[in-house]
Backbone bond lengths (Angstrom), bond angles and torsions (degrees), N, CA, C in turn:
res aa  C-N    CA-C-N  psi(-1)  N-CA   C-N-CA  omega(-1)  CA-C   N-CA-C  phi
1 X - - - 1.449 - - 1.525 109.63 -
2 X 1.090 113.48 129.77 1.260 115.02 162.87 1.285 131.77 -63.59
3 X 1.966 139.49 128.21 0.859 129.21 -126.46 2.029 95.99 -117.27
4 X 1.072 96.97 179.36 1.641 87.09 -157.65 1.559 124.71 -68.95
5 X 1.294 106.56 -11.28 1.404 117.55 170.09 1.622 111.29 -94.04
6 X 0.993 109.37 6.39 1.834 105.26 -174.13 1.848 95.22 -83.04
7 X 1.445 101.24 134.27 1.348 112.20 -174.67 1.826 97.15 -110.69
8 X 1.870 122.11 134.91 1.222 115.60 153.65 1.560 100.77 -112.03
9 X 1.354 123.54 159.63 1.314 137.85 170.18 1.790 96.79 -63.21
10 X 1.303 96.03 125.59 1.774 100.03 145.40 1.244 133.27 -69.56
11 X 1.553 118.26 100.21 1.625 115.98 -160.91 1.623 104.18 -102.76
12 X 1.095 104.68 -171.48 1.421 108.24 -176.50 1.528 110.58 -71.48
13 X 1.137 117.82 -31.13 1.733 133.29 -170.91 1.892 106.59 -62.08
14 X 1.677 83.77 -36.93 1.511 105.01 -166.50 1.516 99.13 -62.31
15 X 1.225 121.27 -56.38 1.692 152.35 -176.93 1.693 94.67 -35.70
16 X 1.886 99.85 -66.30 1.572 115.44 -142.05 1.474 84.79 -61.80
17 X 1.273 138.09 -22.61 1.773 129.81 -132.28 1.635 76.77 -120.73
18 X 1.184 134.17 -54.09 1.480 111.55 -171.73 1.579 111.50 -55.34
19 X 1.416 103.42 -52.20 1.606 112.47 -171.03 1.808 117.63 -39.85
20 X 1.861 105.07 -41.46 0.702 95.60 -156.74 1.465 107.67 -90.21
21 X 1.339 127.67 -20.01 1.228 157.61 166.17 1.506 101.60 -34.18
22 X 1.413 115.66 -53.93 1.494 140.21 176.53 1.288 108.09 -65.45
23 X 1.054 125.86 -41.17 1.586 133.19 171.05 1.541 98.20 -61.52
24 X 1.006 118.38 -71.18 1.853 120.64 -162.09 1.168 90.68 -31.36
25 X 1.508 119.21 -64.27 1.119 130.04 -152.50 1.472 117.44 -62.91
26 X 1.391 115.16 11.43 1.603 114.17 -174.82 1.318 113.62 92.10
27 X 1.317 120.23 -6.02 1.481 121.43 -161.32 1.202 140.11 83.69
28 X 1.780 105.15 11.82 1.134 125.06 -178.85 1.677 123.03 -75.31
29 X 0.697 107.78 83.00 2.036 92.07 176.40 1.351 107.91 -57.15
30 X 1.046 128.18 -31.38 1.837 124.43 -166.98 1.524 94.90 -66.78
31 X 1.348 121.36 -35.58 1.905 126.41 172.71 1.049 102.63 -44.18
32 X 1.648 124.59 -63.27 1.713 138.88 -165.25 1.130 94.04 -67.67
33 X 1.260 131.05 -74.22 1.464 115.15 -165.75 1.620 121.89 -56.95
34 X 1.598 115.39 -5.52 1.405 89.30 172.39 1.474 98.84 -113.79
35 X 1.298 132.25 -4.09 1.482 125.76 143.68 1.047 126.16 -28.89
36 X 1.479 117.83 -74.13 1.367 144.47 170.78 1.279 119.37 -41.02
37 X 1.476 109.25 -47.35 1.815 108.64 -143.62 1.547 131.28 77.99
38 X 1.182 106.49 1.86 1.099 103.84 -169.93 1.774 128.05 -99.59
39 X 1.283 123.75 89.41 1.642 114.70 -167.42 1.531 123.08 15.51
40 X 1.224 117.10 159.02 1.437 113.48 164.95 1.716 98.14 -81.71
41 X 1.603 107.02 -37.71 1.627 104.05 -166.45 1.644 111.65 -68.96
42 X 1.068 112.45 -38.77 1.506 121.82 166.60 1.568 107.65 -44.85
43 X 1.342 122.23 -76.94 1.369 128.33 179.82 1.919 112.45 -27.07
44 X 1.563 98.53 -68.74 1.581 119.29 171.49 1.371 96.00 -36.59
45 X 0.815 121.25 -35.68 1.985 114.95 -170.15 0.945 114.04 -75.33
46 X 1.669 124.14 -43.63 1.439 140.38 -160.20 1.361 82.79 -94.65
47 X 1.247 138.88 -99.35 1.363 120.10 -157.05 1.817 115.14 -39.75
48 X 1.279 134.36 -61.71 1.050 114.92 168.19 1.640 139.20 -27.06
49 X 1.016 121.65 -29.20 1.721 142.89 175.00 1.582 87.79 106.43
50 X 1.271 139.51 -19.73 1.625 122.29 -138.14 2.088 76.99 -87.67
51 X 1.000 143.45 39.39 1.519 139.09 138.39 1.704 102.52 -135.13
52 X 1.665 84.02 130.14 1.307 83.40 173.82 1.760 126.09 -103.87
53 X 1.554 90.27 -19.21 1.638 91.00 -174.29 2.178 100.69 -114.29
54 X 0.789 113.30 130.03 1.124 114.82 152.27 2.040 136.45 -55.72
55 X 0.912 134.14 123.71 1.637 123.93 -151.73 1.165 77.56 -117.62
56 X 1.914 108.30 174.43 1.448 138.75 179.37 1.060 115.49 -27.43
57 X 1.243 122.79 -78.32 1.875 129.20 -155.25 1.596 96.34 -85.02
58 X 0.819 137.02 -9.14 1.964 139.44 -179.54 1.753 80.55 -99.77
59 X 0.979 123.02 -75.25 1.551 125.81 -169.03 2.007 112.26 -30.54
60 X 1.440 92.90 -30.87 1.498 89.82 -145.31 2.041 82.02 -108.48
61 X 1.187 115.61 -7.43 1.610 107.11 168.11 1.959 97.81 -103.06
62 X 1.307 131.19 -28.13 1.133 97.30 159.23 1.698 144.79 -71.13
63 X 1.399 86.36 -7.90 1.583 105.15 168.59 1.520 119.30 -63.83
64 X 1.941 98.99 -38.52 1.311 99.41 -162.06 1.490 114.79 -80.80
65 X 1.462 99.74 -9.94 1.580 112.47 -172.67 1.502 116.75 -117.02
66 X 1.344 121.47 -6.25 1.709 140.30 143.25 1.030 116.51 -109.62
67 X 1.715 133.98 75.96 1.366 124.87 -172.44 1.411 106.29 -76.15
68 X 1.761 137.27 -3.53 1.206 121.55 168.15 1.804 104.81 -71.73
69 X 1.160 127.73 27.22 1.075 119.67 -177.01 1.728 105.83 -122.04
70 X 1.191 124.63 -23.93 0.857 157.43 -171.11 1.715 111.89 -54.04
71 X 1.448 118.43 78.56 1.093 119.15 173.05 2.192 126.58 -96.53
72 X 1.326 94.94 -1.21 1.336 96.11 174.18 1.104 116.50 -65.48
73 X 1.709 89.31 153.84 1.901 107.58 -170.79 1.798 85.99 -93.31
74 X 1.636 99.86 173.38 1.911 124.49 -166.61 1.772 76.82 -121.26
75 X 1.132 132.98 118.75 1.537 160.15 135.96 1.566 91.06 -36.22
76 X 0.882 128.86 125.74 1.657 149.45 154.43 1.838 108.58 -97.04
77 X 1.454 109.34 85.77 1.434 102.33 140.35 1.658 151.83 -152.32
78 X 1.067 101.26 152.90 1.849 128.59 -171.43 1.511 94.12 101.73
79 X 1.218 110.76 -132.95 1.463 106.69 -155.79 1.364 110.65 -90.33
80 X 1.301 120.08 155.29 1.494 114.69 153.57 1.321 131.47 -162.18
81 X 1.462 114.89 139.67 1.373 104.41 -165.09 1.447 117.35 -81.01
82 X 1.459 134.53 160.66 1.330 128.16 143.17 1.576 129.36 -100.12
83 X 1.266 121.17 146.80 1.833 134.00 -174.31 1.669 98.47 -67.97
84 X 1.468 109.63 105.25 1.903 91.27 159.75 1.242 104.26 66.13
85 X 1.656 132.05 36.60 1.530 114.44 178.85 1.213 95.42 152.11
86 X 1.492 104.83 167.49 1.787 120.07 155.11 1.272 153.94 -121.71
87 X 0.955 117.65 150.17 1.694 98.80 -160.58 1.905 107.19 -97.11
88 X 1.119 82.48 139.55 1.540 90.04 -173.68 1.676 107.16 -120.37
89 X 1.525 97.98 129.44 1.365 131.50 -137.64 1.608 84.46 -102.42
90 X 1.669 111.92 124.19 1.671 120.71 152.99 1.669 124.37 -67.89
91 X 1.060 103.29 -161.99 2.007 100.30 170.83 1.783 102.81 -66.86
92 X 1.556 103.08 147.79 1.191 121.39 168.31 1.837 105.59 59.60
93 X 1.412 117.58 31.78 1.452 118.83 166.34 1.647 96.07 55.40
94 X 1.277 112.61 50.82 1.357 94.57 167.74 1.764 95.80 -137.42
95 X 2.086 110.46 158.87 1.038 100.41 -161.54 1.641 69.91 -128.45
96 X 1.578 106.34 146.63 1.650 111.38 171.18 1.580 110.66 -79.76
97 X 1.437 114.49 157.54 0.735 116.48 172.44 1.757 141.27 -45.63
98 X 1.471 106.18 -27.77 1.396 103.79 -162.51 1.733 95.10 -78.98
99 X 1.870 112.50 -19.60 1.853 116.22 -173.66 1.500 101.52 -82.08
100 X 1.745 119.23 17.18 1.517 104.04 -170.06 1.939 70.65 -116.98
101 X 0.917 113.22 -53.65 1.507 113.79 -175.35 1.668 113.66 -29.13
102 X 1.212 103.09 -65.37 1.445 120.82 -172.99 2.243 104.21 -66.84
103 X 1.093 106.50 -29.46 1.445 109.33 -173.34 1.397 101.01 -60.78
104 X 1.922 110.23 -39.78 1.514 127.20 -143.63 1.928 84.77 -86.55
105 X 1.116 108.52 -44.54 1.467 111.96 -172.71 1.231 115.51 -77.09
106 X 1.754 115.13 -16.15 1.568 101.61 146.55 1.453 134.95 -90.68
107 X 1.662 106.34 -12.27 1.347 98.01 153.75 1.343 136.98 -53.00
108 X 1.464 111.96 -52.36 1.403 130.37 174.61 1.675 109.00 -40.12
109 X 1.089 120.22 -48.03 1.353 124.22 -179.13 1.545 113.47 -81.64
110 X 1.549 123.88 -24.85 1.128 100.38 168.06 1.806 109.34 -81.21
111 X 1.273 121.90 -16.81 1.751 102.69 178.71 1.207 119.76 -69.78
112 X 1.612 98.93 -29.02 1.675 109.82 -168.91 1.956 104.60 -59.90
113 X 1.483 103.86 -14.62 1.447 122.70 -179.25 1.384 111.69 -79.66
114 X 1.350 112.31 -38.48 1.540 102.63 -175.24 1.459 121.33 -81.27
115 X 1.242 94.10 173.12 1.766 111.61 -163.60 1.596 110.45 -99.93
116 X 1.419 125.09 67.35 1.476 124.25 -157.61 1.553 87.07 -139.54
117 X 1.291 107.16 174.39 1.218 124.04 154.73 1.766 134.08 -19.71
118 X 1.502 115.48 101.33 1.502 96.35 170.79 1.461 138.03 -38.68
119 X 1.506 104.39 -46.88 1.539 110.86 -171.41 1.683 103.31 -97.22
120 X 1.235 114.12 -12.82 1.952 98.61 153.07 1.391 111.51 -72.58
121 X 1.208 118.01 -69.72 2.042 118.69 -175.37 1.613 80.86 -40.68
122 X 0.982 145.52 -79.61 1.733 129.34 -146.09 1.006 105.49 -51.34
123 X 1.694 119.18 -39.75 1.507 91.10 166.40 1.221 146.68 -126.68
124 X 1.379 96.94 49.21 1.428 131.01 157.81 1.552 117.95 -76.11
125 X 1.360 99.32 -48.58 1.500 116.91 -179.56 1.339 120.27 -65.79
126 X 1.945 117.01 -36.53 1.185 114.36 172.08 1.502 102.85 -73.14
127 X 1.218 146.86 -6.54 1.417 135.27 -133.67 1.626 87.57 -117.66
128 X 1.517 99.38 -15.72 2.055 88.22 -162.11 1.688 97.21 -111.80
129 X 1.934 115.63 -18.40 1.344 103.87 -173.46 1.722 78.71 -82.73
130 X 0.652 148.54 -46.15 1.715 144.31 -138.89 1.910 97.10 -69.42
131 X 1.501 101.29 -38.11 2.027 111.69 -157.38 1.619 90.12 -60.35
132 X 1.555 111.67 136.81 1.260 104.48 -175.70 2.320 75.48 -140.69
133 X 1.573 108.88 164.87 1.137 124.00 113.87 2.056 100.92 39.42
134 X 0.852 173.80 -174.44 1.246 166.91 127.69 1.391 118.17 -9.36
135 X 0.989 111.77 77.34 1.634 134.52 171.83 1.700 110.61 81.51
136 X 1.355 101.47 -148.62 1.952 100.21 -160.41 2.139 82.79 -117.71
């Protein structure tokens, strides 16, 4: 998670995905903001231009609700195992997101392989496509 002083730039991408999000929604911002989490006054800022960077706790619920935006690293700590393989660790034991994506999507395919129980693998399978980011 990104921590409360971490600043990202508000880019245009950032803009196109709230706006339109806001649109689905009828045009409601009071929808987004309780989707999100994110203030009404915060929001008012970002759409207006008068904020330019987005900070920690706004950063880390637009992540959770645009994960193509989503550049945080997963903190690795004490021990941990890997399935069939190993995970190989960048600076500061952290693995980016897109090498947790691809790990999770080879897990998924190796259970869907094994020879166990129907209604355990099912819900194994719902338990690991569902795990996102701070819980399922």
């Amino acid at each position: 998670m990104a921590n409360s002083g971490d600043k990202h730039c508000i880019t245009e991408e950032i803009l196109r995905l709230v706006r339109q999000s806001i649109e689905d929604n009828r045009g409601s911002k009071a929808a987004f903001c309780r989707m999100t989490g994110i203030t009404p006054y915060n929001l008012s800022k970002l759409l207006s231009g008068n904020k330019k960077f987005v900070y920690g706790d706004d950063w880390n619920r637009l992540c959770d609700y645009f994960p193509e935006l989503d550049d945080r690293k997963i903190k690795i700590k004490g021990h941990c195992n890997a399935v069939n393989g190993s995970v190989v660790l960048g600076d500061n034991n952290q693995i980016g997101s897109d090498s947790v994506e691809v790990f999770r999507s080879g897990l998924i395919a190796e259970i869907i392989m094994l020879d166990i129980d129907p209604v355990a693998k099912d819900a194994v399978l719902k338990t690991i496509t569902a795990y996102r980011r701070g819980g399922k």
